[in-house]
N, C-alpha and C positions, 0 to 999 in steps of 0.2 A: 828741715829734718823731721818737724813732727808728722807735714804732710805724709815723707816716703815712706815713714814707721808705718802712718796710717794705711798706707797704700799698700804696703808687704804684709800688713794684720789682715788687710779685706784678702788679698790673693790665696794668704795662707790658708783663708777661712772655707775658700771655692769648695773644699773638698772632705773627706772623712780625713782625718789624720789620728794614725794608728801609735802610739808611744810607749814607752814601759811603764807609765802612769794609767793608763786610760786608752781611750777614742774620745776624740772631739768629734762631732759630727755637724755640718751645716744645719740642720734642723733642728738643732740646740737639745736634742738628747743624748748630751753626754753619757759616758761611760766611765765611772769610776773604777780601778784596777783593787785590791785588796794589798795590802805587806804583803802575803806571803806568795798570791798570785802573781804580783811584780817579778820577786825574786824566783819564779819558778819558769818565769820566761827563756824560752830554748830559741826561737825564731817568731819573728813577725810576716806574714807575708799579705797578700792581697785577700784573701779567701779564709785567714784566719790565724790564730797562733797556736803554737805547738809549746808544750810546756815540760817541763821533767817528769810532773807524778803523771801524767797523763790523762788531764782534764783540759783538754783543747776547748778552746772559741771558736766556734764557729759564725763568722759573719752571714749576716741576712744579705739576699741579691742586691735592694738596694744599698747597703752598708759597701759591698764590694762594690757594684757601678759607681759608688761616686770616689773611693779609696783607687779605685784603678785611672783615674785624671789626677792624684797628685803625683810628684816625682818619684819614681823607682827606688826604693832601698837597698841596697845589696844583697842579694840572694844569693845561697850555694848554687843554687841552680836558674836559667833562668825561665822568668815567666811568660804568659802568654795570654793575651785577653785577646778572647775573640768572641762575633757575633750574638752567638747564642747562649755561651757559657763561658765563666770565667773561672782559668785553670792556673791553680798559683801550685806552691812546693806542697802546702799542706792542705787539698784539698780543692773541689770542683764546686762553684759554684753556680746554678743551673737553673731557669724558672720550669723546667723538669724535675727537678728534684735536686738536693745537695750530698755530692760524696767527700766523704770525709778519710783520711790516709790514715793509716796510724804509723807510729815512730817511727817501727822498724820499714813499713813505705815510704817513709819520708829520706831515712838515712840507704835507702836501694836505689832514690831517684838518680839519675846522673843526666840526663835532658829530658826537656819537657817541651814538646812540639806542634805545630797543628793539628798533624795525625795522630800525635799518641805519645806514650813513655817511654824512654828508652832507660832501663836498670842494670844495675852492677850486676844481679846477679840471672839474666838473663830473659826474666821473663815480663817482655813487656806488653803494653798496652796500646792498644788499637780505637779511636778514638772514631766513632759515627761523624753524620754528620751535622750533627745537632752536640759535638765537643761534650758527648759522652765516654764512655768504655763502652766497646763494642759487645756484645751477646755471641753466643762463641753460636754458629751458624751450622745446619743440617752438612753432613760432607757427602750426600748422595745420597740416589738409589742404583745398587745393583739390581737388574730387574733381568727375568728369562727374554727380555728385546732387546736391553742393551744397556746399558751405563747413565746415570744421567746426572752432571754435577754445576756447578755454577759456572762454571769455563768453556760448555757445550754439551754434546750429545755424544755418546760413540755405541753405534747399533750394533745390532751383534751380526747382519748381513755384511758388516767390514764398513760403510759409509758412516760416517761424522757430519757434524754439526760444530763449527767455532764459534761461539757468539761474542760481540762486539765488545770493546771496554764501558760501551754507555749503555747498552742490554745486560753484564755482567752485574753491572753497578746498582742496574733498575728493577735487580728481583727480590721481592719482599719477600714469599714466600714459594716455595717449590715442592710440588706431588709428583706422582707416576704419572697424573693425565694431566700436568700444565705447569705453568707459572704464574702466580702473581705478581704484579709490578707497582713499583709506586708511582710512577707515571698514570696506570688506568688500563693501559694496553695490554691485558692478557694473552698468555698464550696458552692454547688448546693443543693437546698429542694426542696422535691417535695409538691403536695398541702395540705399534711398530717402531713408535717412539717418531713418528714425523709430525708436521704441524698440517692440524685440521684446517683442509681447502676452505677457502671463504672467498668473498669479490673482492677482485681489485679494481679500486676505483680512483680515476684521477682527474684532471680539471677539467678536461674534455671529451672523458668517455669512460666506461669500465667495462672490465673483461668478467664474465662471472667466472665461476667455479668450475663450469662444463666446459669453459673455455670460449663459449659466445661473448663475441664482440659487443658494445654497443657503444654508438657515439650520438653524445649528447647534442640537441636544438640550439642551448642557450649554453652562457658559461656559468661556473659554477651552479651546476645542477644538485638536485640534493634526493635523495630516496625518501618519498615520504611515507610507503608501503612496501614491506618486504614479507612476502608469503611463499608457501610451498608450492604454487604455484607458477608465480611470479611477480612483476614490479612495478610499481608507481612511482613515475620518476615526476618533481615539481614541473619540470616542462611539459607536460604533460603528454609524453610516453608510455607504453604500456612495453614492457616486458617479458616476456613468457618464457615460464624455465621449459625445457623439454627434456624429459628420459627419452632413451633409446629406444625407437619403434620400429615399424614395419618401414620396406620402401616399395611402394606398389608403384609401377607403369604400365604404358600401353601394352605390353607383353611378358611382362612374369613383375618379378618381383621377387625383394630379399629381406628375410625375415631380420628380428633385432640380434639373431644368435648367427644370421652370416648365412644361414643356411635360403639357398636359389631355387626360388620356383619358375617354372616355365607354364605360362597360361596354353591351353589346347585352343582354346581363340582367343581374337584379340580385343582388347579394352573387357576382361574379363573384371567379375567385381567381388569383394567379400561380402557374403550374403551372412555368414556368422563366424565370429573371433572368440571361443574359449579360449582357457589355462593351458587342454592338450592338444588344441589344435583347430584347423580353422576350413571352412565350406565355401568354395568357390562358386561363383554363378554357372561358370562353366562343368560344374559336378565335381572337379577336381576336389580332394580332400587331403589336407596338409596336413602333418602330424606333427606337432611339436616335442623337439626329444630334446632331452639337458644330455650333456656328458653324460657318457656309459663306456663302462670295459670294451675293448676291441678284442678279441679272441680269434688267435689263429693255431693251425696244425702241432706246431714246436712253443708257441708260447701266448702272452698276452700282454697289452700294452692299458692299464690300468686308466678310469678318467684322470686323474690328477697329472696324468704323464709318467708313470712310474712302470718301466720294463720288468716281466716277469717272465723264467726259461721256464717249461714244462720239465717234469722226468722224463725220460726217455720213455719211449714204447707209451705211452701213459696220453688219456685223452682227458677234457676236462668234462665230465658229467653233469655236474651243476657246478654252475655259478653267481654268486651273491653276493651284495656290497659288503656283508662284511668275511667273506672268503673264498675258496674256490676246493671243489671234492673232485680230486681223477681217479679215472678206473681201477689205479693199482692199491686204492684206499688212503694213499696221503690227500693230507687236508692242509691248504696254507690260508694262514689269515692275515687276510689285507688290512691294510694301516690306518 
């Protein structure tokens, strides 16, 4: 008999034991209770006690860590030790910081969950994932391109964006040009609310941006220079980004806006390439022209693509990019 005594004194000992006297604690710093603090005991729980005049104890993490391995006391509600923080009736304990409930939180609780509180009178709590309370989160932007909220995209051209339960989950923070994630993997928008082109790249090749193929030498290949021009790949590949240019042959050629030259002889060559325009060997001279108004009899078809009727009887006089003068003295201004 003395042994088992001995043996249920050490088991007892394993742990904090929380009483209406005190805390015993394995580390032998006791906690002596007061008479009047005794008698003012309302609940014991993991995380601390709650008292009548309202001067709560609050336990230290390890005081809770080692009171959370002896056995369960009866609680009005119940409890829940998890990972990171330890969430009793009165109170969160957390090596982030410790929250503490008062009465009236304590007598609103009615479950107490992984995710979060659920209360009598409605308003409960959402619990991270670090088995905190949650931070009440940005609900948007309305923006002149379209909508943008933690659920997806919705543009204002009518196309959407749904994003995933594991992208939903992994946005730390959110602006008009991106997301931040707690994963690492940002996302970039451009001013239309789409995601900024970048390479994809995968275990056998990547596609860049402009949509050039490239397939790698070896397997897992790795970028070890990325410039504006183009790429150094470890296997040592070279890469070349290219914009849109000229396309010369043996008998004309087509510039990067589309527009087809026809050479007067053949294997004709560029002898000079300016901004307005370009000098053939064969004398030919190309003129480079951007978008411009089309102008006809009854009306005009603006560069943007935007149709415009004339007045009647009415010719157009001058025309400018920002409007148009006809003979009858109306003036309309272009957009």
């Amino acid at each position: 008999m003395k042994i088992l005594a001995a043996i249920c004194l050490l088991a007892a000992s394993a742990s904090a034991q929380v009483g209406q006297s005190g805390i015993v604690s394995p580390d032998g710093n006791n906690i002596q209770f007061t008479h009047d603090f005794a008698h003012s005991i309302i609940l014991s729980g993991p995380s601390g006690i709650v008292t009548s005049d309202g001067k709560n104890l609050q336990l230290t993490g390890g005081q809770a860590a080692l009171h959370a391995a002896s056995p369960q006391a009866p609680q009005p509600v119940p409890q829940l030790v998890i990972s990171r923080s330890v969430v009793g009736p009165s109170g969160i304990v957390s090596p982030a910081g410790n929250v503490q409930f008062t009465h009236e939180m304590v007598d609103d609780n009615v479950l107490v969950g992984p995710s979060g509180i659920v209360t009598k009178s409605g308003q409960n709590i959402q619990f991270n994932d670090q088995g905190l309370p949650r931070t009440k989160r940005s609900a948007g932007y309305v923006l002149p391109a379209g909508n943008l909220g933690h659920s997806g995209i919705v543009r204002a051209d009518g196309t959407y964006e749904q994003f995933s339960h594991d992208f939903a989950h992994d946005i730390l923070l959110m602006g008009p040009s991106g997301f931040v994630t707690k994963s690492g993997k940002n996302i970039q928008l451009t001013a239309d609310l789409h995601r900024v082109k970048r390479d994809l790249k995968g275990p056998s090749g990547m596609i860049l941006k402009d949509g050039t193929q490239v397939q790698f030498m070896t397997g897992e290949t790795t970028v070890l220079l990325d410039g504006p021009s183009g790429l150094v790949l470890s296997d040592g590949t070279l890469v070349q980004r290219r914009a849109k240019r000229d396309l010369v042959g043996p008998s004309g050629m087509i510039l990067k806006d589309g527009t087809q030259v026809q050479f007067k002889e053949g294997f004709a060559t560029v002898v000079l390439d300016g901004p307005s325009g370009m000098l053939l060997s064969d004398g030919t001279l190309v003129q480079k022209r951007s978008k411009r108004n089309l102008v006809g009899p009854s009306g005009m078809i603006t560069a943007d693509g935007t149709p415009i009727q004339f007045p009647a009887h009415a010719e157009a006089v001058v025309t400018g990019p920002s409007g148009i003068v006809f003979s009858n003295g109306q003036n309309v201004q272009l957009p």
